[in-house]
C-alpha positions as CSV (number, residue, x, y, z in Angstrom):
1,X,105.0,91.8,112.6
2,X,102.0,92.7,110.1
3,X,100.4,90.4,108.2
4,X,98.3,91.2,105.3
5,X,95.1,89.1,104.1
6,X,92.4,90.1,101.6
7,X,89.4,91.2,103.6
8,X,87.2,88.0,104.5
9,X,83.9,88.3,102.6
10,X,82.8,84.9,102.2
11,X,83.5,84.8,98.3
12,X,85.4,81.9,96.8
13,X,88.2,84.7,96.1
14,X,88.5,86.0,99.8
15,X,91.3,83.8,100.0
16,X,92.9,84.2,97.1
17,X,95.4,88.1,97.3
18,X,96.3,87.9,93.7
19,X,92.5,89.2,93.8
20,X,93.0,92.0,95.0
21,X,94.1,95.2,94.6
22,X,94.1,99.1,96.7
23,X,92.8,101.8,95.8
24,X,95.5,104.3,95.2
25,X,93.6,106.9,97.0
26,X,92.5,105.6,100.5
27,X,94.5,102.0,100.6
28,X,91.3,100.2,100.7
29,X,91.7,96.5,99.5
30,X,89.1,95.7,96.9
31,X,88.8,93.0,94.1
32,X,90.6,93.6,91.4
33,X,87.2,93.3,89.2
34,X,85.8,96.0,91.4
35,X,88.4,98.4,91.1
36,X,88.1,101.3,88.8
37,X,91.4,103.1,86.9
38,X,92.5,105.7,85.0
39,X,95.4,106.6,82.5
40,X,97.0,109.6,83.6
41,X,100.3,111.9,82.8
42,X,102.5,111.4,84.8
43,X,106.3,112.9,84.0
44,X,107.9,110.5,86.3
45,X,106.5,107.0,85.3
46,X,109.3,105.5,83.2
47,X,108.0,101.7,82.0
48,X,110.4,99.3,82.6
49,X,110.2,97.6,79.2
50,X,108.0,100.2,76.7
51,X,109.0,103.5,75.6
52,X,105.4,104.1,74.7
53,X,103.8,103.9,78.0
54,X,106.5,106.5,79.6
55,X,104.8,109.5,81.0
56,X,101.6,107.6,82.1
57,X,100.9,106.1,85.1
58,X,97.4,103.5,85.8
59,X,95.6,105.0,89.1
60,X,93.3,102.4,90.8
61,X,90.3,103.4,92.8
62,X,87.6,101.9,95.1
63,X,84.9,104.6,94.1
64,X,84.2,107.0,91.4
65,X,84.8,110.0,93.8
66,X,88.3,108.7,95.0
67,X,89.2,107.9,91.0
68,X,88.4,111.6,90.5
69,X,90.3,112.7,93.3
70,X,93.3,111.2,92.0
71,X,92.6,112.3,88.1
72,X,92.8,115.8,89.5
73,X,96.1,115.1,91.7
74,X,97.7,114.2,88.4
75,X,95.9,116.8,86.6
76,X,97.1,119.7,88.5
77,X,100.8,118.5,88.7
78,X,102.9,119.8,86.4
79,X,104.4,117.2,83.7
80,X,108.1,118.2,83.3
81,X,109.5,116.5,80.5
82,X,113.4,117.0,81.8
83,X,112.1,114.5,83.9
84,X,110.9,112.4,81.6
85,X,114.3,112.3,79.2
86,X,116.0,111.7,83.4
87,X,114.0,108.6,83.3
88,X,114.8,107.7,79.8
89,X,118.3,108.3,80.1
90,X,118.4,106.3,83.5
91,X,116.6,103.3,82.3
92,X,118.9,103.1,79.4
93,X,122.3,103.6,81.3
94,X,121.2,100.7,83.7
95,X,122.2,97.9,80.9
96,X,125.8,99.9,80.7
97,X,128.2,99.3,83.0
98,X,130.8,101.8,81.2
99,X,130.6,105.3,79.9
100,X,128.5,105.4,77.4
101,X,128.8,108.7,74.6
102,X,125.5,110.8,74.8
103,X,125.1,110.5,71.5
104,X,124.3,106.8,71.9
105,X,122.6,107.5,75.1
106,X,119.8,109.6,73.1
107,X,119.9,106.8,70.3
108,X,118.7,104.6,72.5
109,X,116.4,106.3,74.4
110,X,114.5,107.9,71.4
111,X,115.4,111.3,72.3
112,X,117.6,114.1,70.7
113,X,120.7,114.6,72.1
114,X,119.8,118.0,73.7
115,X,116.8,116.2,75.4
116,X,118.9,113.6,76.9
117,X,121.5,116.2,78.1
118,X,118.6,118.2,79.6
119,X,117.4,115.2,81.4
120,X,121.0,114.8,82.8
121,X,121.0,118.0,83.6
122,X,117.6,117.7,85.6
123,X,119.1,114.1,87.4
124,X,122.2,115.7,88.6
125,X,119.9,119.0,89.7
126,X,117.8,116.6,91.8
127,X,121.1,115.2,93.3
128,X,122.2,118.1,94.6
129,X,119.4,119.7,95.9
130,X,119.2,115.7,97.8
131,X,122.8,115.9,99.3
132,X,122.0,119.9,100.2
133,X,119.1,118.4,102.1
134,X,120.4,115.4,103.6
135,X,123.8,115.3,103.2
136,X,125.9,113.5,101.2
137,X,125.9,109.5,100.8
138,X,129.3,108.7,101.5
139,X,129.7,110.6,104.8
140,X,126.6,109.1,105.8
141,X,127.8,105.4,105.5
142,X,125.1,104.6,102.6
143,X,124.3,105.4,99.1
144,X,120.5,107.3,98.0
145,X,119.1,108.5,95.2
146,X,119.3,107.9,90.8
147,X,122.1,107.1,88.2
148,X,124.9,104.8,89.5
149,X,123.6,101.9,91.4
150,X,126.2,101.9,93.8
151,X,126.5,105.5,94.2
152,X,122.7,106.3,93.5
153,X,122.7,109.8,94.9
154,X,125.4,110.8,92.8
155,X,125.5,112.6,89.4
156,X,125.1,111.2,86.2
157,X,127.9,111.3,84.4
158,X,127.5,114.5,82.0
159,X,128.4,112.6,78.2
């Protein structure tokens, strides 16, 4: 079994994990004061609780050089914002436990109701290419993937 400490470096916070924090480029452990970070885009970071901080994601680093490695990783991906309105549309359908009418859907997730069916659209997409991959959940004895906790490979429903 592993067992993780903060590296031992004689301060009065070398004990203390809550500390510290990795660099998201190398996995380094470094004090959290130490660490520098970035805002970046990022299409698939949906917050759990605040619309407004969807589509950016907080990169930590050890180093100037590593935080600039990353800042380009997230520079040079592509934001998709289909994926973006998946993530919206997820995050809202996780209080429902019913159908809910896409109209509502988009309502609630800020969005039009062409954006939330395009984010749907891009969910179920994912899913399929998934099962194509790997097969599908059910015939492999457990569930994968977005939308229905107990069936999370499986489409969203279309509303």
């Amino acid at each position: 079994m592993e067992h993780f400490e903060p590296p031992a470096d004689g301060s009065d916070d070398a004990a203390d994990a809550s500390a510290y924090d990795i660099c998201d480029h190398c996995g380094l452990a470094v004090l959290a004061q130490d660490l520098l970070g970035a805002l970046v885009p990022d299409s698939s970071a949906v917050h759990a609780s605040d619309p407004e901080l969807d589509g950016k994601r907080v990169v930590t680093a050890c180093s100037a050089g590593h935080l600039a490695m990353l800042v380009e990783v997230y520079r040079s991906r592509p934001f998709v914002p289909e994926e973006q309105y998946a993530g919206k549309v997820s995050r809202t359908l996780a209080d429902y436990d019913e159908p809910v009418p896409l109209s509502v859907v988009a309502a609630l997730c800020g969005l039009s109701e062409q954006q939330a069916q395009q984010g749907v659209d891009w969910h179920n997409a994912r899913a399929r290419e998934w099962r194509a991959q790997y097969g599908d959940p059910e015939n492999l004895g457990h569930s994968e993937g977005l939308g229905d906790p107990e069936d999370p490979g499986g489409d969203l429903p279309d509303r």
